[in-house]
C-alpha positions as CSV (number, residue, x, y, z in Angstrom):
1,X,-118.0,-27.3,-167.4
2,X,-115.9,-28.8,-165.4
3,X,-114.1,-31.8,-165.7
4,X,-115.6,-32.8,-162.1
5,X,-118.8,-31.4,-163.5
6,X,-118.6,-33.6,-166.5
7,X,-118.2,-37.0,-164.3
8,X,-121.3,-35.7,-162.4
9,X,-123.3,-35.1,-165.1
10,X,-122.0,-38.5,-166.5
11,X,-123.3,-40.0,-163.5
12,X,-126.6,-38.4,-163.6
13,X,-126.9,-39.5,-167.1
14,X,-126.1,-43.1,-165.7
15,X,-128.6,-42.9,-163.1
16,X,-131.5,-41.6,-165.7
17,X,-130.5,-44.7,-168.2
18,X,-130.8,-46.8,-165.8
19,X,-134.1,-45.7,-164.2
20,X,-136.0,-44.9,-167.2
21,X,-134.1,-47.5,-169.9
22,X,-133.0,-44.5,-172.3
23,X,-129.7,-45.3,-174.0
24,X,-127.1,-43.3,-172.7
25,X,-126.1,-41.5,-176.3
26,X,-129.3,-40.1,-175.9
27,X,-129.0,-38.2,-172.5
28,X,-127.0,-35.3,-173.9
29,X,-126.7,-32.2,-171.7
30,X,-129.6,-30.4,-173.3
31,X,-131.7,-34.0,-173.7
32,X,-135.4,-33.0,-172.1
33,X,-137.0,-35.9,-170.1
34,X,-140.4,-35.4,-171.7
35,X,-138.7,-35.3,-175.3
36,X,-136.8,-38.7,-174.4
37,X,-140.2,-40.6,-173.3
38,X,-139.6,-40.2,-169.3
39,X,-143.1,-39.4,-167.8
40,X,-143.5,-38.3,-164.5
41,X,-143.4,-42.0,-162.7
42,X,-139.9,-42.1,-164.7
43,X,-139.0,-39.3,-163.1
44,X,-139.6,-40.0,-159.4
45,X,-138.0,-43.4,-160.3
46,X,-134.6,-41.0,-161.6
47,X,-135.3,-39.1,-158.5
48,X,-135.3,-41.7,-155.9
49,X,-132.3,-43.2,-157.5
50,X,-130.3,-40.0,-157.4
51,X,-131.3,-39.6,-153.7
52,X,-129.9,-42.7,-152.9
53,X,-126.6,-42.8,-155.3
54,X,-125.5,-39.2,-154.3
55,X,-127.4,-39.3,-150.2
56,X,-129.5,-36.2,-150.4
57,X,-133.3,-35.3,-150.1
58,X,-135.0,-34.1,-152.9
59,X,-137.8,-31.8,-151.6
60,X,-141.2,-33.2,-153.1
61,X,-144.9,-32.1,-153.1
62,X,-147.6,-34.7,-154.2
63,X,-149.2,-32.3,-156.6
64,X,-146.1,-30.0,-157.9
65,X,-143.4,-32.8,-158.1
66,X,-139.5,-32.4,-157.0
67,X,-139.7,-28.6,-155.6
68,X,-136.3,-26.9,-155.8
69,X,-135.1,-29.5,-158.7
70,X,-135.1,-28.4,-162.5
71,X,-136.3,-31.5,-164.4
72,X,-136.2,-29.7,-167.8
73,X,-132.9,-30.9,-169.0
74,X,-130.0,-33.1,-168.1
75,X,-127.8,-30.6,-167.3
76,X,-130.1,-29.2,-165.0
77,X,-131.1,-32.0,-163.2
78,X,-127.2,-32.3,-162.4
79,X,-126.5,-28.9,-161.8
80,X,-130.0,-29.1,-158.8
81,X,-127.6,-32.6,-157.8
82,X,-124.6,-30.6,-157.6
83,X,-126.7,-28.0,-155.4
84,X,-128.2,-30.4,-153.5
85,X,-124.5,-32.0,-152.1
86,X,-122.8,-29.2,-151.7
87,X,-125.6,-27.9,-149.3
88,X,-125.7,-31.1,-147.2
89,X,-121.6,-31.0,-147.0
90,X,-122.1,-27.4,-145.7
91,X,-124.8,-28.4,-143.2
């Protein structure tokens, strides 16, 4: 990764500690939210704050959850982020 990818990721990691109050030497790149103790209401909590920190939408449906965003691990969570940016700088 790199390192830009690394300080985003750290970020995300922030942003998830914060939001859900899971110590940060916990949120590795392969940590899974549901492993870690973050439910669903954790995770809309992680994903308003990552809309707001990083000023993107996160498409949501009431009875799937984020659409488009891969919750499964940290890394993926930022690597959906990353996507999401870089499509509103484009737009």
């Amino acid at each position: 990764m790199t390192d830009r990818g690394q300080g985003m990721e750290r970020q995300v990691a922030e942003i998830i500690s914060r939001a859900t109050l899971v110590p940060m030497d916990r949120l590795t790149s392969d940590a899974r939210p549901d492993v870690l103790g973050i439910d669903s209401l954790g995770l809309v909590e992680v994903i308003f704050a990552l809309e707001e920190t990083f000023d993107i939408k996160v498409p949501f449906h009431a009875h799937h959850g984020a659409v488009g965003l891969d919750t499964s691990t940290v890394a993926s969570i930022t690597a959906g982020v990353q996507a999401l940016v870089a499509a509103r700088r484009a737009a």
